[in-house]
Every structure is written in C-alpha cells, then in structure tokens.
C-alpha positions in Angstrom: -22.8 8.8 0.2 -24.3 6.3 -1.7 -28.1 6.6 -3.5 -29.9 3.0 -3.9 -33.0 3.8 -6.5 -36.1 1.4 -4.9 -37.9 1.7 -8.1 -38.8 -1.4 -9.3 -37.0 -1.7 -12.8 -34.9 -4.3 -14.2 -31.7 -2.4 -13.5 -30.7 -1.3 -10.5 -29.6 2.1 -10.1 -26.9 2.9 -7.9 -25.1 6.4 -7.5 -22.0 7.1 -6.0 -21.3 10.5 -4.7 -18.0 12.2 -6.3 -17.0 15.6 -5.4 -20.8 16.5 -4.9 -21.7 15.4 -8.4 -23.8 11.8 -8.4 -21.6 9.4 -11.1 -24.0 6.4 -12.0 -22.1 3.0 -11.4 -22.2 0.2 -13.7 -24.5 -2.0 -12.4 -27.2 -4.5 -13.9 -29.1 -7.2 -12.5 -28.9 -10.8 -14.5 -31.3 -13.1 -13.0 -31.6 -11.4 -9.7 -28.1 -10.8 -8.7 -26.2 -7.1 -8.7 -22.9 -7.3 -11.0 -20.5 -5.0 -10.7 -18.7 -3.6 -14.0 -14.8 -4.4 -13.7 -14.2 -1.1 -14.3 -16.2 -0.2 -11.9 -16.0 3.7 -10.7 -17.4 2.3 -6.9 -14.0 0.5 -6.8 -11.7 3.5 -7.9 -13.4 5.8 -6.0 -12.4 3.6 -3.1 -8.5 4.1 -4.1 -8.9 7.6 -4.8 -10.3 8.0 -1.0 -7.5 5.7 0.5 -5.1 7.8 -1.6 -6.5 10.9 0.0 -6.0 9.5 3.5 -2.7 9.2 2.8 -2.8 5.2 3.0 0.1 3.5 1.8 0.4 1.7 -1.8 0.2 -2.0 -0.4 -2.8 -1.1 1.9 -4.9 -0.1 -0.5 -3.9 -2.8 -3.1 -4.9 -5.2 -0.2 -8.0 -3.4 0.9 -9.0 -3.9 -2.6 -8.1 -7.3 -3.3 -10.5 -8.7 -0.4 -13.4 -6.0 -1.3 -13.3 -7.7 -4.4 -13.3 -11.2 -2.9 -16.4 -10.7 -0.8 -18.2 -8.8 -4.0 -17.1 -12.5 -5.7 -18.2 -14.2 -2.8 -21.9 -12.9 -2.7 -22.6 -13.4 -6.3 -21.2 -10.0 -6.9 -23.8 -8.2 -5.0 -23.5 -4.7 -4.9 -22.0 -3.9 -0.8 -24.8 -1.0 -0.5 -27.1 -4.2 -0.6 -25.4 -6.4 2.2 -24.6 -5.6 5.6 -23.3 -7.5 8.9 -25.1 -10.7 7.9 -23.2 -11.2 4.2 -20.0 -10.1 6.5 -20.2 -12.4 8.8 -21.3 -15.2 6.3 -17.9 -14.4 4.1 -15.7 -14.1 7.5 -16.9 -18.0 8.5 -16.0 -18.9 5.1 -12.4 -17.8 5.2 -12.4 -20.1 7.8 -14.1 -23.2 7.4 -13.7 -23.3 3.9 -10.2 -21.6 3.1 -8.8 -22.0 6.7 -7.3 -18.7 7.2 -5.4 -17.5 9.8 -6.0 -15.3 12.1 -4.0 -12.3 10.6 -5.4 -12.8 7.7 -9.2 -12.6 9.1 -8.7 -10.0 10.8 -7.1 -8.3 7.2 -10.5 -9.4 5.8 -12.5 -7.9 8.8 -10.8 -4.6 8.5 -11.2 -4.1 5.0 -14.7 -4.5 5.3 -15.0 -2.6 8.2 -13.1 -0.1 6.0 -16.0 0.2 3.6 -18.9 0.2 5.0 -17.4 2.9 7.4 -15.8 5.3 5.6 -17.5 4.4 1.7 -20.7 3.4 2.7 -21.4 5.4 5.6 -23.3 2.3 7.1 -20.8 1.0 9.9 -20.5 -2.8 10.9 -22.2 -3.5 14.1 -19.4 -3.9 17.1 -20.9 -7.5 17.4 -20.4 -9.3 14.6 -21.0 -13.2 15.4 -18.9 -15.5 13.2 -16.4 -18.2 13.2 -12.6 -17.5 14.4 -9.5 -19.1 12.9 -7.7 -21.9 15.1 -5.1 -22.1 13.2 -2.1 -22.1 15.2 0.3 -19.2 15.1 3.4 -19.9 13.3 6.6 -19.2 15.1 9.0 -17.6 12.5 12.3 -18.7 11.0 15.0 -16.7 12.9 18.4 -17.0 10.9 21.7 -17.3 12.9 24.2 -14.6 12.8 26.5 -17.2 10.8 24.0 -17.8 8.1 23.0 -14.1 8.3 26.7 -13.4 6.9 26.2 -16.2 4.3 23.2 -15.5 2.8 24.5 -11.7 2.5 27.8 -13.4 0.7 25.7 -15.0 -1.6 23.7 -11.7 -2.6 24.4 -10.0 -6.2 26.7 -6.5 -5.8 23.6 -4.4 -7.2 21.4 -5.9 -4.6 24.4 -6.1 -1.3 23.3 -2.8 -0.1 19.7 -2.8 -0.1 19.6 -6.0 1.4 22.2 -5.2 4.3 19.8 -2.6 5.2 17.1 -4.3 5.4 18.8 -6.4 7.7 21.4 -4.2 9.7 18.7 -1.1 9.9 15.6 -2.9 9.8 14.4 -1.1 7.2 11.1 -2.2 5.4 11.7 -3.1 1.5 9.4 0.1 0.6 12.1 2.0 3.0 14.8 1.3 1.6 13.9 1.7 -2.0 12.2 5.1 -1.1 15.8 6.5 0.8 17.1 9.7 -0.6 20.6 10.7 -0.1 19.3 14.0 2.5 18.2 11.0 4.4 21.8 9.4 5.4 23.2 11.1 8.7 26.9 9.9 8.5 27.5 12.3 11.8 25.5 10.5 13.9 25.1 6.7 12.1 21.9 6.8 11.7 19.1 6.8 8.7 15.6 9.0 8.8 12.6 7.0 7.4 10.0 9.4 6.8 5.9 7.9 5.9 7.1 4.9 6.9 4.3 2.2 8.1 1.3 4.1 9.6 2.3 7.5 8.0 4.9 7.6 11.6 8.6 9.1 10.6 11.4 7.0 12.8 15.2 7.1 13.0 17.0 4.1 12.9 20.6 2.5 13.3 22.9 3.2 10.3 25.3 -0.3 10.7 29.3 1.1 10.5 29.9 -2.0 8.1 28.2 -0.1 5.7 29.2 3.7 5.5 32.1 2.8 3.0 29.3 0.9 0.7 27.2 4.0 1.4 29.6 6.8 0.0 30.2 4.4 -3.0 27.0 4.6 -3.5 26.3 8.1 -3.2 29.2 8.8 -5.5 27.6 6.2 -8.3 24.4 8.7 -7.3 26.1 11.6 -8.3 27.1 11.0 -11.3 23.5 9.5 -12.1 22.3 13.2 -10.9 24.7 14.7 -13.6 23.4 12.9 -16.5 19.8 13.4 -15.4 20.6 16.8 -15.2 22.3 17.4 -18.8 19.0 15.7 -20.1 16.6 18.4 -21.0 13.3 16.1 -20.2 14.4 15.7 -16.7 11.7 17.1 -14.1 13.8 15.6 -10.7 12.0 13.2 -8.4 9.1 13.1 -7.0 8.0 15.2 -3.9 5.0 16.0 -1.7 3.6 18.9 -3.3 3.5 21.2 -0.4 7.0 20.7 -0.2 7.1 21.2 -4.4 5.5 24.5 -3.7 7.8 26.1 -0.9 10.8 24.7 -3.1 10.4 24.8 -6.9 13.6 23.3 -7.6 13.9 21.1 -4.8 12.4 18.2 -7.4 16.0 18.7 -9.1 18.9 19.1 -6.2 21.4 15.9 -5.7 20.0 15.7 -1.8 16.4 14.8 -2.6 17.5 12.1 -5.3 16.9 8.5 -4.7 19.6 6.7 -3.4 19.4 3.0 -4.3 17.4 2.7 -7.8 19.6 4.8 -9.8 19.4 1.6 -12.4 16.4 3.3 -15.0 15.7 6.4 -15.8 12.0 6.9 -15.2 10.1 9.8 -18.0 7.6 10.5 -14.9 
C-alpha cells in the first residue's frame, strides 16, 4: 500500500510498498505540483503487478499509456493525491475536449479503476458523475468474400499464411504469431489457442485450404529446429515455467517450437 508523509517539507514523500520493503518514489514538488520521475518505480511496479496477474502484453501497455495521460492531465500530480473528483474531471475531458468514443472512455475508466483498486487500494466510488461520449458507434467495414480472396492474392508468400489464419480461423494477430506446431490438430481440422484474450484457451476451425500450406510450413519449421539445435547457444523457446520445471527439455523439442516466425533467430 501506499505511505503519503503529511509533514510539511518541500518534498513530498511518497513510498511504495515492494515485496514488504518501502522503495521511496521519485517525487518533488515545483511550485506546488507533484511530478513524477519518468522512471518512475510507481509506474513499473504497476507492470510488474499486471504481469503477475497474468494480464496480457497489450493490456498493460494500454493501462499504462492512459495512467500516464491522466498523471499529464493533472499537472502530473501524484494519483495517491486525487481521487473520484480528478477522475471524473479527466473522463469529461476525453470527451468535450478530445471527443472520444465510447470504447475508448470506458478504456480510460477501467484503467483508472484499475489503479486506484488494485495499486492504490482506494477504490473509485460506483457513482462517478461525468460526461458520456455521443459519438455515434461506427458500423465496421465488412469485406466481401470476392475481395476477401483478392486482398489474400495480393499478400506477400512469407505473410499468405499468417494472414489466411487470421482470416479463415479467426485468430487474433498475437494468436497466430504465438502458434506452436503441438498446437495444429490435422485429425480433427482444428487449431488450440491457449492464453488467448482474457487468459480463456479456445479451439477453433482449421480452414482445409490451408493444411497443404501448413505441412510446408512445418517442414520449413523443421529444418529451422535442426539448425537451432546444432547451435550450441540455443536454450529452445520460451515456456511457462511450471511447465519448464515438469519438462526440462521441453524448451528444446520440435513440437513446442513456434510455427510462423521462424525468420530470426532470437539469443533470448
């Protein structure tokens, strides 16, 4: 939990609580407003946390991003010094000034909500009264099956197969990138996401246009997985670490490998 000093000194001091040992955060006043170093440990104890909850990469990055933007907004005041007031000041401002949408409000609302709940420990009251984007809802582009098959034409060979699952699976771009060879069922045509959004493991429809691009690329795979292998550096993919533990050299065997980006070898 956080520890706001009310001495009266020039500085303000403000502690943030790290694995039971108080870490001071960099934090001066400048003619009566809080400021926030950029390297602030407040903000990458905030990513450390989210990593702990197992949220994913782009959540975080967004959390983040409009944490920052309401710190900017209030003359980079220190969040242990606001509350539902400053919140729903910055919230009418997306609005009126930057005319939001909704979706991205709400974004807003639940990183905030997000802090003050689970960094703060001081949670937003239920009834927060500010202004609500009007903008009109925008109906999205839907592509014919004709230009579907177009635009797919028109798509670079390395690329054909990460797009067509994307569009014949309705995989996520994350998914797709993050497939490892285990995760193809050719038996029954279909493709195990595991993590996927909200942490949820799905199956989806593996497309019979693509099995034959699929073994082509598992057989390009394999040969990557030789070479990696012959390389005495080589420490396999990554892994959760429970399953690291109950499988030492599962890190290294052709199954677990990633299957699109075999492009660059990556040292970690």
């Amino acid at each position: 939990m956080l520890n706001v000093s009310k001495e009266a000194t020039p500085n303000l001091s403000v502690y943030w609580k790290k694995n039971g040992t108080p870490t001071k955060l960099y934090i001066i006043t400048v003619h009566g407003l809080y400021i926030m170093d950029a390297k602030s440990p407040f903000l990458m104890s905030i990513e450390e946390h989210m990593r702990n909850l197992r949220y994913a990469k782009r959540t975080i990055e967004t959390y983040i991003h409009w944490i920052k933007y309401f710190i900017n907004y209030s003359n980079k005041k220190h969040p242990a010094l606001m509350g539902d007031i400053e919140v729903e000041k910055f919230l009418s401002y997306l609005v009126n000034q930057q005319n939001v949408s909704t979706a991205t409000q709400s974004l807003a609302l639940n990183a905030l909500a997000f802090l003050y709940k689970e960094i703060l420990k001081n949670e937003l009251s239920l009834k927060l009264n500010f202004n609500l984007s009007r903008r009109p809802r925008k109906l999205p582009d839907v592509l014919t099956p004709t230009e579907v098959m177009k635009l797919l034409s028109k798509i670079p060979a390395q690329h054909h197969l990460l797009v067509s699952l994307l569009y014949g699976s309705g995989l996520r771009l994350m998914e797709a990138i993050r497939l490892r060879v285990q995760d193809i069922d050719f038996d029954y045509h279909c493709i195990a996401v595991w993590n996927g959004k909200g942490n949820k493991h799905r199956r989806v429809t593996l497309a019979t246009e693509l099995i034959p691009e699929l073994y082509l690329q598992i057989q390009g795979a394999q040969k990557y997985h030789t070479l990696d292998m012959e390389n005495i550096d080589y420490k396999g993919v990554w892994i959760p670490n429970a399953l690291n533990r109950k499988y030492p050299n599962a890190a290294k065997e052709f199954i677990m490998g990633v299957l699109i980006t075999f492009d660059n070898f990556n040292k970690e």
